[in-house]
C-alpha positions in Angstrom: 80.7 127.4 95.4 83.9 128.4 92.8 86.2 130.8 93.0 86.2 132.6 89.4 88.3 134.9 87.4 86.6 137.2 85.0 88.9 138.7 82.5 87.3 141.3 80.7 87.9 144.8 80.0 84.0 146.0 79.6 83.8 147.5 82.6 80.0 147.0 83.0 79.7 143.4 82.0 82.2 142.4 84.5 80.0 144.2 87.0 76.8 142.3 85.4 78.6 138.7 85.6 79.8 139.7 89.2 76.4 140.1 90.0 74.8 137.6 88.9 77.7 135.2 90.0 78.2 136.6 93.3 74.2 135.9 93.7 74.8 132.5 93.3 77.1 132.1 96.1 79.9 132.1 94.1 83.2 134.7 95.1 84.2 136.6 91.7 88.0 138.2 91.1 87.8 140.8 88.0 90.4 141.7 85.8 90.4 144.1 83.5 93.6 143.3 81.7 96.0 140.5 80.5 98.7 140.8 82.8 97.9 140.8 85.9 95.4 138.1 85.9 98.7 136.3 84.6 100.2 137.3 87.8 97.3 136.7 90.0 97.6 132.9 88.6 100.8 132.2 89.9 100.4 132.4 93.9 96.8 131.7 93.1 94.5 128.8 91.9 90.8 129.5 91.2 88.3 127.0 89.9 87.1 128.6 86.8 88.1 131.6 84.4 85.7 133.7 82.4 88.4 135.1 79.6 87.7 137.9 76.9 89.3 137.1 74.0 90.4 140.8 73.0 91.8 142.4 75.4 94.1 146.1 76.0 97.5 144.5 76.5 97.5 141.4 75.2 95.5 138.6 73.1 93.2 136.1 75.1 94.9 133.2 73.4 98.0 134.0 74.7 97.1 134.4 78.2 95.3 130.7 77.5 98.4 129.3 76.9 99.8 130.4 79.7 97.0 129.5 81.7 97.3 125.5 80.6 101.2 125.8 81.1 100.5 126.5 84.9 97.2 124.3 85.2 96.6 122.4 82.4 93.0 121.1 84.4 91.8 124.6 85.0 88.6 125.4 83.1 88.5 128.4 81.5 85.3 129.2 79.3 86.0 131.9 76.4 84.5 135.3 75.9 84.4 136.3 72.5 82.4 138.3 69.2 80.7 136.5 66.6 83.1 138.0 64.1 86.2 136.2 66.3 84.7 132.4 66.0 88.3 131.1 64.8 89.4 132.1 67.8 87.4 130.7 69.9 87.4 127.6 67.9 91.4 127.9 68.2 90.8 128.2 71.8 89.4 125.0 72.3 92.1 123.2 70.3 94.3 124.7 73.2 91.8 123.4 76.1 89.6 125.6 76.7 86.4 123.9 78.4 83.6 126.0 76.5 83.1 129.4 74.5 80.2 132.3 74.5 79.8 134.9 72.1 78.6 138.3 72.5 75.9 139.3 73.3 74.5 136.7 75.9 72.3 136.2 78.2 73.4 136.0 81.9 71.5 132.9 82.5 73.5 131.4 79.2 76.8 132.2 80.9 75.6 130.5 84.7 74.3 127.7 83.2 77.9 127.1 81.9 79.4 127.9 85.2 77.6 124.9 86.4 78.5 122.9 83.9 82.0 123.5 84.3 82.0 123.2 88.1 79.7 119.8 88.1 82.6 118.4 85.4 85.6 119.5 87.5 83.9 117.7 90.4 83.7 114.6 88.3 87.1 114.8 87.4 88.2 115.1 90.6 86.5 112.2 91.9 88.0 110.1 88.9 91.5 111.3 89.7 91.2 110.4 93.2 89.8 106.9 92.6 92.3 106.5 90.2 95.1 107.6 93.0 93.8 105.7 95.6 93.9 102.8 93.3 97.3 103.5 92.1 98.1 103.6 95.4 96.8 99.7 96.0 98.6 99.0 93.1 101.7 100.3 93.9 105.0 97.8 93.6 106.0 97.5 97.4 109.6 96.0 98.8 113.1 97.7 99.0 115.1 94.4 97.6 117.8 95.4 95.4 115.7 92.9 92.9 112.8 94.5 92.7 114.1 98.2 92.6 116.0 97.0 89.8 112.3 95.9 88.5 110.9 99.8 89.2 114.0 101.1 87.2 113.2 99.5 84.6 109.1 99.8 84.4 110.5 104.0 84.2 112.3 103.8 81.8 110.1 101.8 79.7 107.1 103.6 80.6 108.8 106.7 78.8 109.1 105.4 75.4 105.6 105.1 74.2 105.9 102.3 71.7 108.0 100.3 73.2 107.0 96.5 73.5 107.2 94.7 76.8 107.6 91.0 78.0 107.2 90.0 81.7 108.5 86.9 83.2 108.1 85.3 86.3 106.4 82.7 88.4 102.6 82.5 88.6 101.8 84.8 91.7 104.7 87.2 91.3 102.9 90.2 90.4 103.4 90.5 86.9 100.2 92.3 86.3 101.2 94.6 88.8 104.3 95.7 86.6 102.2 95.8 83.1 99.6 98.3 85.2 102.4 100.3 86.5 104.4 101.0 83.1 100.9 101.9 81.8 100.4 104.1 84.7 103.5 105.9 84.6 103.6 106.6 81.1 102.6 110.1 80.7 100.3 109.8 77.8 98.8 106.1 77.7 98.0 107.0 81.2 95.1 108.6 80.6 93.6 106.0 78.0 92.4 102.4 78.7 94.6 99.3 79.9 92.9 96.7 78.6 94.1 93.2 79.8 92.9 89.8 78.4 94.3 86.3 79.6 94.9 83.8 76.6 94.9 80.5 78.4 91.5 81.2 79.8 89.3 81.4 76.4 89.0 78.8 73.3 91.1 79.8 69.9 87.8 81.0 68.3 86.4 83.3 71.0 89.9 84.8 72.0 90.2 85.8 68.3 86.9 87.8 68.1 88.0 89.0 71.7 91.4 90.9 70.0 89.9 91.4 66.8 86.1 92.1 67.0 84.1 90.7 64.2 81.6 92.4 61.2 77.9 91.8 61.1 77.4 88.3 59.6 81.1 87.3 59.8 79.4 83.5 61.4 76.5 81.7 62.3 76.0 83.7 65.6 77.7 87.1 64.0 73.7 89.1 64.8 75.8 92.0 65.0 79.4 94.2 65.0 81.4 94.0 67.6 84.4 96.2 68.7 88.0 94.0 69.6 89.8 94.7 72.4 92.9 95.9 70.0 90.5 98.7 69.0 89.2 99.7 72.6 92.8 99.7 73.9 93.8 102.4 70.9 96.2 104.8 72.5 96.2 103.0 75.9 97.8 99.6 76.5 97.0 96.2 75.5 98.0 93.4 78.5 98.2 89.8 77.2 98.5 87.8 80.4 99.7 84.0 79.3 100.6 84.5 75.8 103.2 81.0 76.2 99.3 79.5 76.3 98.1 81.7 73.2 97.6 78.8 70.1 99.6 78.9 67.0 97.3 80.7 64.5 96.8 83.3 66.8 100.5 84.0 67.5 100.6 84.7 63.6 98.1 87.4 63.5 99.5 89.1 66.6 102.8 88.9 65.0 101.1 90.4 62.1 99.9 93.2 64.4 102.8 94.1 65.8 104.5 94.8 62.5 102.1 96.8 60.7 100.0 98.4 63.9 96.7 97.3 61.5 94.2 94.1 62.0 90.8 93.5 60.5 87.5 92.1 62.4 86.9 88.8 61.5 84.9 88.8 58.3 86.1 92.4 57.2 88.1 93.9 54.3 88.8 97.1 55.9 92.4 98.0 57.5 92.1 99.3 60.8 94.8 101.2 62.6 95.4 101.6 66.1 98.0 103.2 68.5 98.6 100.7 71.3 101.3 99.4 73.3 101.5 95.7 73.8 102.7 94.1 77.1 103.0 90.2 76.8 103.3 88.2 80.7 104.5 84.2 81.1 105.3 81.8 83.8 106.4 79.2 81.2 110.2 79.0 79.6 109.3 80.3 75.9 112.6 79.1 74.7 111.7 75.8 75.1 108.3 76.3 73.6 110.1 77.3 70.7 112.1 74.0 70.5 108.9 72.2 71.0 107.5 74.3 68.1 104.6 75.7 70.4 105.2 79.0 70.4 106.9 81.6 67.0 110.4 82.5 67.4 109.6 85.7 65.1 106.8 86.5 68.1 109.2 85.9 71.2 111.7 88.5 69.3 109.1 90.7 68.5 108.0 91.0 72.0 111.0 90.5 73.5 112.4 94.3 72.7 112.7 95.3 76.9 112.3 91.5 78.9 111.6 92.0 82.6 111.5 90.0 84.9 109.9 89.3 87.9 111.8 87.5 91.0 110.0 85.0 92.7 109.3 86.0 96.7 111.5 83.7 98.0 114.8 85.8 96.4 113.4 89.0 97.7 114.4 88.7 101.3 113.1 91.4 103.8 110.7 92.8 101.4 108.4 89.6 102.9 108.0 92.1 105.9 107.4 94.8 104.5 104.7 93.4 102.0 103.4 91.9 104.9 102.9 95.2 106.9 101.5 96.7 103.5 98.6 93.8 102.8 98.0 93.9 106.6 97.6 97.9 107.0 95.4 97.6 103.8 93.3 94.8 105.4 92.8 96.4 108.4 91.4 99.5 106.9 89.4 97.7 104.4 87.3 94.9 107.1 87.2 98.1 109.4 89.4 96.1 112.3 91.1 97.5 115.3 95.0 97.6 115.3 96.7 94.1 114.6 100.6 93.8 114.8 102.4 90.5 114.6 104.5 89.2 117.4 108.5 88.4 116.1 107.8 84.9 116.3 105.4 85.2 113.2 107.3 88.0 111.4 110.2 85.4 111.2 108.1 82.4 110.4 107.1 84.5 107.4 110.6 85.3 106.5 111.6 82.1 106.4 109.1 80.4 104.5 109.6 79.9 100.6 106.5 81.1 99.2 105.5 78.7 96.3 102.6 81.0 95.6 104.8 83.9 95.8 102.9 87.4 96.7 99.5 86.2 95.8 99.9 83.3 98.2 101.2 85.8 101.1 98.2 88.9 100.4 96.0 85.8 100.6 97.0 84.4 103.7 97.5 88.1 105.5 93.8 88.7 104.4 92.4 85.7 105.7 94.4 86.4 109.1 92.6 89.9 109.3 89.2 88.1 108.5 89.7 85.6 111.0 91.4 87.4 114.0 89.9 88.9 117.0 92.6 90.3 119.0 95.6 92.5 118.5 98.1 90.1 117.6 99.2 87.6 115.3 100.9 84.9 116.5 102.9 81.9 115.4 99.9 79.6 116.2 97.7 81.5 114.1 99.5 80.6 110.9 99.2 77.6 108.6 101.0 74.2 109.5 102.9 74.6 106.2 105.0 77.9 107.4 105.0 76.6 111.3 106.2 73.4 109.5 108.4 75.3 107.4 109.9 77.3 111.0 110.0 74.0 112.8 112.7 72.4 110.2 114.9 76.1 109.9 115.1 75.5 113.6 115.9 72.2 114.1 118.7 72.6 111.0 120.2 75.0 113.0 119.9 73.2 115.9 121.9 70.5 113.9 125.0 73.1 112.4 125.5 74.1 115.9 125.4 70.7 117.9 127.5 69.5 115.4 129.8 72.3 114.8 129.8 72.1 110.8 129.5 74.2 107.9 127.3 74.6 105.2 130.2 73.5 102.8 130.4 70.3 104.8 126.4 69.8 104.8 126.4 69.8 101.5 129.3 67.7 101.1 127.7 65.1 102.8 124.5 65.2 101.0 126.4 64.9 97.6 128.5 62.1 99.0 125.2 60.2 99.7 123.4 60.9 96.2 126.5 59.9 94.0 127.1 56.6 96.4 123.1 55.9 95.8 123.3 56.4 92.3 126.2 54.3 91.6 125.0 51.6 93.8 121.8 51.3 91.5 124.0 51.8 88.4 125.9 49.1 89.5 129.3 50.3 89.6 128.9 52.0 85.8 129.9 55.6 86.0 128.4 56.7 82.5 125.6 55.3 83.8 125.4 56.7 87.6 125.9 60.2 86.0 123.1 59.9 83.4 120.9 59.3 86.6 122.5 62.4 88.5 122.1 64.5 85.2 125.8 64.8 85.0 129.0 64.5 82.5 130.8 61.7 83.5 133.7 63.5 83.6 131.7 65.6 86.2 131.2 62.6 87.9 134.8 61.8 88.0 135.4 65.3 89.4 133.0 65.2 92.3 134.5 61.7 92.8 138.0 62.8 93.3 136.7 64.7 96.0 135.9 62.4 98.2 139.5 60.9 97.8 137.8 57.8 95.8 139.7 55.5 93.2 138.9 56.4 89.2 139.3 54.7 86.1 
């Protein structure tokens, strides 16, 4: 049952409604002027308010306003006289939930108690999914990368209009960044994100996808249908892949993009929409340029703030900790018993490189939850590639330390042997040694003099 506020200085219908109220279970707190209901509201927080418009010390839309500024989700239902509907219709350009007039009945004024309450449960329950899967979604590690990464999604997410571009290898989480600029802007927030991937659909049906069509605009047009541009209006628009988006599309986005308008497929009508566009790609887009596969006038356009995404391998001890995050989430979600893992496997999992980058590791620590029946993950229980991938870390170290060299000298040998190779196959022809290496020949010459070698 609710705690409510009645603000109301009619004595007797305050008493009525407390009656009635109180009879079904809920606990009533009258008021019978402006101010100090005001001050009850700020050490207090009931669930609805019952507010008389007209009122001894001061005017009901006033102590509305004041109401949202504390609580901007707190329903308040309005109490006002016929003769005072602009009011109440001013009211509920200012939030209020619902309005009465006088006289009512007291079953008209229960009857929206309930509604309110059975709404503000429904809220709540949206807000708290919505947390809990902010929560999931939540950009984890402490790398000086990837705070640099959460820097910049706030600032971004601030400026409502601004256009994004995500970069990074496949697996990275670039998703994960587009969700949490939409999620952290304080506006868009509340509206759809809307995400569409444009390698995975044919030219044809990705364009009625963005645009929506009219009645009869083809063959199989039977009947309207609403783009995605449109259903994302005031929320966010996620383009996953555009590097695989064809040609004629990339026009009519561009298109887009500077005017804010499109038209369905087989309409005249302009339609305008208030969304903010966040582009993702694995692929280098410069050199889709060159190739001529992808607009120059596009990559600018959505090019405004570029982030990007640093692949797992460059993120150091944030392995760890992602590892502990998918493996406490895991645990919860497959209802398991504790699981730790033992330092042999933590390191393993450091030292691997991660091809598949976080999508690769979340994969792998759910399939260990799945699989494992005791407490503890060991290094056996981990794929040959990352035991693999221990095995040679440990036997290269084996190596620097029975043979008391550095790096520097490692690598000196190893680009001894590859410019000794390539000469060998070249013949003794320099030019054409360092064409094989992918290097000047005066490079060549360089790395030559090195190794104390004679050069023409």
């Amino acid at each position: 049952m609710a705690n409510i506020m009645v603000v109301d200085d009619e004595v007797v219908l305050v008493n009525s409604l407390k009656f009635a109220l109180e009879n079904d279970g809920h606990k009533v707190m009258p008021f019978y002027e402006g101010n100090s209901a005001v001050h009850y509201l700020i050490s207090h927080e009931p669930d609805l308010i019952l507010l008389d418009l007209r009122l001894p010390d001061m005017h009901g839309l006033d102590i509305l306003r004041k109401i949202k500024g504390m609580n901007s989700n707190l329903p308040t239902i309005v109490i006002t006289a016929h003769g005072d509907i602009n009011s109440a219709i001013n009211a509920m350009k200012l939030g209020a939930f619902d309005f009465i007039l006088k006289p009512f009945e007291l079953e008209e004024i229960t009857m929206l108690v309930d509604k309110s309450q059975t709404e503000a449960k429904l809220y709540n329950e949206v807000e708290l999914l919505r947390s809990k899967r902010f929560q999931q979604e939540t950009i984890v590690g402490e790398s000086k990368e990837i705070l640099e990464v959460k820097e910049k999604i706030k600032k971004v997410a601030g400026i409502d209009e601004c256009t994004v571009l995500i970069r990074g290898e496949s697996g990275t989480g670039k998703e994960l960044v587009a969700k949490a600029i939409h999620n952290e802007s304080p506006e868009r927030k509340k509206m759809p994100f809307i995400d569409i991937n444009c390698s995975a659909l044919p030219e044809q049906l990705l364009e009625s996808e963005l645009f929506g069509y009219e009645k009869g605009a083809f063959t199989d047009a039977k009947h309207k249908k609403v783009g995605l541009l449109e259903l994302a209006d005031k929320g966010t628009l996620f383009l996953d892949e555009i590097g695989d988006m064809p040609l004629n599309l990339q026009t009519k986005i561009l298109r887009f993009l500077e005017s804010r308008s499109f038209r369905r497929i087989g309409g005249e009508k302009e339609i305008v929409v208030d969304v903010r566009v966040i582009a993702a790609t694995n692929t280098n887009l410069e050199k889709s340029i060159k190739e001529k596969k992808f607009r120059e006038d596009l990559y600018y356009r959505l090019n405004v703030v570029p982030i990007s995404v640093p692949p797992l391998r460059e993120r150091g001890a944030d392995v760890a900790i992602l590892s502990k995050h998918f493996l406490s989430y895991f645990i919860k979600k497959f209802a398991k018993s504790n699981i730790t893992f033992s330092k042999q496997a933590e390191k393993a999992l450091l030292e691997y490189h991660w091809p598949g980058n976080v999508r690769e590791l979340k994969n792998l620590i759910e399939r260990l939850v799945i699989l494992k029946s005791g407490s503890l993950i060991e290094l056996k229980d981990l794929p040959d590639e990352i035991k693999k991938a221990e095995n040679i870390k440990s036997s290269n170290a084996k190596i620097l330390s029975d043979h008391g060299k550095s790096l520097d000298d490692m690598l000196l040998n190893v680009e001894y042997e590859l410019i000794r190779d390539a000469l060998i196959k070249a013949k003794g022809v320099k030019s054409v040694a360092a064409d094989m290496l992918g290097i000047s020949r005066h490079s060549l010459k360089r790395r030559l003099q090195k190794f104390d070698e004679k050069t023409e």
